[in-house]
C-alpha positions as a Markdown table, in Angstrom:
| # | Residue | x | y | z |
|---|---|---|---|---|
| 1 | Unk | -7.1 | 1.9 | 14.0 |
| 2 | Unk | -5.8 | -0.8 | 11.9 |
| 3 | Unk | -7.5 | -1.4 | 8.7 |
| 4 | Unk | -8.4 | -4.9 | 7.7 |
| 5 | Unk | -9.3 | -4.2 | 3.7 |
| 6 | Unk | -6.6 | -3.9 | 1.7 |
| 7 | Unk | -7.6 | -1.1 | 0.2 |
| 8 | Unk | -7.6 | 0.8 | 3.3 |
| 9 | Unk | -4.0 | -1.1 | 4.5 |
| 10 | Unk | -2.4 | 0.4 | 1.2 |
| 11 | Unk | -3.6 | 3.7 | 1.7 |
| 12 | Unk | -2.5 | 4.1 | 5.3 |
| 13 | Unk | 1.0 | 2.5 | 5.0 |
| 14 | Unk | 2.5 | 5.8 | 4.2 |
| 15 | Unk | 1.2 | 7.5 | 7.2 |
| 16 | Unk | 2.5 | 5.4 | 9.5 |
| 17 | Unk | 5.0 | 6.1 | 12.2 |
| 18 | Unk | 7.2 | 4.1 | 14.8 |
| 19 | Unk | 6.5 | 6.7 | 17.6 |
| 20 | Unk | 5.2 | 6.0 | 21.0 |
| 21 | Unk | 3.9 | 9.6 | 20.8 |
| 22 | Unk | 0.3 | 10.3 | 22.0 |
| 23 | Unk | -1.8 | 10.6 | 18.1 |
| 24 | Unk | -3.4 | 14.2 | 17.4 |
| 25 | Unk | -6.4 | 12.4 | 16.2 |
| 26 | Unk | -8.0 | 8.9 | 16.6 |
| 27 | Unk | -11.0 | 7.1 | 15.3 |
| 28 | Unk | -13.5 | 4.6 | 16.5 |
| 29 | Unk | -15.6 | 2.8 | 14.1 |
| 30 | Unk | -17.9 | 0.3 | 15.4 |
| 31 | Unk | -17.8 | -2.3 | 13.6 |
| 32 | Unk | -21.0 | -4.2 | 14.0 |
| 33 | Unk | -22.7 | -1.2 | 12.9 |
| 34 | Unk | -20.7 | -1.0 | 9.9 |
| 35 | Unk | -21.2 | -4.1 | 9.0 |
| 36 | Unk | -25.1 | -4.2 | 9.3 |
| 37 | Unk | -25.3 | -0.5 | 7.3 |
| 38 | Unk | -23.7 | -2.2 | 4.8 |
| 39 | Unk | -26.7 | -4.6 | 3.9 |
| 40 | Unk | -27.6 | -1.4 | 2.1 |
| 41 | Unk | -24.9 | -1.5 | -0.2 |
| 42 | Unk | -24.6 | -5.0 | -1.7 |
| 43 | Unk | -22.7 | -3.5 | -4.7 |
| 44 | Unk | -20.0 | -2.7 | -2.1 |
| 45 | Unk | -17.1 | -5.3 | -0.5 |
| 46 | Unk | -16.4 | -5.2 | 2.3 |
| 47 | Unk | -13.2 | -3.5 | 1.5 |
| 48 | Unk | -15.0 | -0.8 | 0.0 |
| 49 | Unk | -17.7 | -0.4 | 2.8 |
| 50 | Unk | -14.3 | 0.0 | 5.5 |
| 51 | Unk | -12.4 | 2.4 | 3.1 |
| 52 | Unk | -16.0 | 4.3 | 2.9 |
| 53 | Unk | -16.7 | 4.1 | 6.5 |
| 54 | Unk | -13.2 | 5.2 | 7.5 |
| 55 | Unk | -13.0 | 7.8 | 5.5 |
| 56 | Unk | -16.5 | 9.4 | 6.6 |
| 57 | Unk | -15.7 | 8.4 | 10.6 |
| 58 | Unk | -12.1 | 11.2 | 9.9 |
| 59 | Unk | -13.6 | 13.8 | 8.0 |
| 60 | Unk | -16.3 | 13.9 | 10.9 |
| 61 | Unk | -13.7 | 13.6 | 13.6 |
| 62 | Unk | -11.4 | 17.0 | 11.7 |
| 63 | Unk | -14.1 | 19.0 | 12.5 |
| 64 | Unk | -13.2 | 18.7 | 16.3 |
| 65 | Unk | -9.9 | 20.1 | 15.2 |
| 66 | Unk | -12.0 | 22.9 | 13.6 |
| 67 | Unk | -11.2 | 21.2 | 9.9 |
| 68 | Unk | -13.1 | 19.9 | 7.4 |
| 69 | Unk | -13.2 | 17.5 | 4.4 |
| 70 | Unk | -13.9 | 19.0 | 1.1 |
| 71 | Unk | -14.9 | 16.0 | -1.1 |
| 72 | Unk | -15.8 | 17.2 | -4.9 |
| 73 | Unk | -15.5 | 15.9 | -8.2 |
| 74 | Unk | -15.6 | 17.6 | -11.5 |
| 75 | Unk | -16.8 | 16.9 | -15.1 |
| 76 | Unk | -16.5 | 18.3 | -18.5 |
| 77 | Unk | -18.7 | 17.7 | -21.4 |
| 78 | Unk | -18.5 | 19.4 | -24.8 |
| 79 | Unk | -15.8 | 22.0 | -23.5 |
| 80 | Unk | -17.9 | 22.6 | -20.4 |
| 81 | Unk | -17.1 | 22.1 | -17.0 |
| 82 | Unk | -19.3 | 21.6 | -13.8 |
| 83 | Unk | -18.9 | 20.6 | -10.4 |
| 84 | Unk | -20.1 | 17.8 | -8.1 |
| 85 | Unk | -20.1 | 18.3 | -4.2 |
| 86 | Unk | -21.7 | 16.2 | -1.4 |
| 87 | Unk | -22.7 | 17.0 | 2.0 |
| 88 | Unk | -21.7 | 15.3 | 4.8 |
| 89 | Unk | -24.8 | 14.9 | 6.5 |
| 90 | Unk | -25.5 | 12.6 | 3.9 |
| 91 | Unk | -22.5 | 10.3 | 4.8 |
């Protein structure tokens, strides 16, 4: 998939090859439905809503590869720290 956000350029430039070789994993984001799920989320650019959208679309696809994305975040507050995790049935 080419990315068209540069956000999402940036970040796959480093994983790119020059191979002809078949990809262990590929991705297909429709992009008409992206783009009217994202009327939800007029905060968001564009940029964000791909980079978003993307990186839901792979952490759904690694479970066919019996992986999975672990997406957490962590906080402390007066010397006390607690976690943050999301489900992915909540995209």
């Amino acid at each position: 998939m080419d990315g068209t956000g540069k956000t999402l350029q940036k970040l796959m430039k480093p994983y790119g090859t020059n191979t002809n070789e078949k990809a262990d994993i590929t991705m297909s984001i429709d992009r008409e439905k992206m783009n009217k799920t994202r009327e939800n989320y007029p905060h968001l650019s564009p940029d964000e809503w791909e980079y978003i959208q993307t990186g839901y679309a792979f952490a759904c696809k690694l479970l066919d590869f019996d992986g999975f994305c672990l997406h957490a975040s962590a906080v402390a507050l007066d010397g006390r720290a607690g976690s943050i995790f999301r489900s992915l049935r909540y995209g």
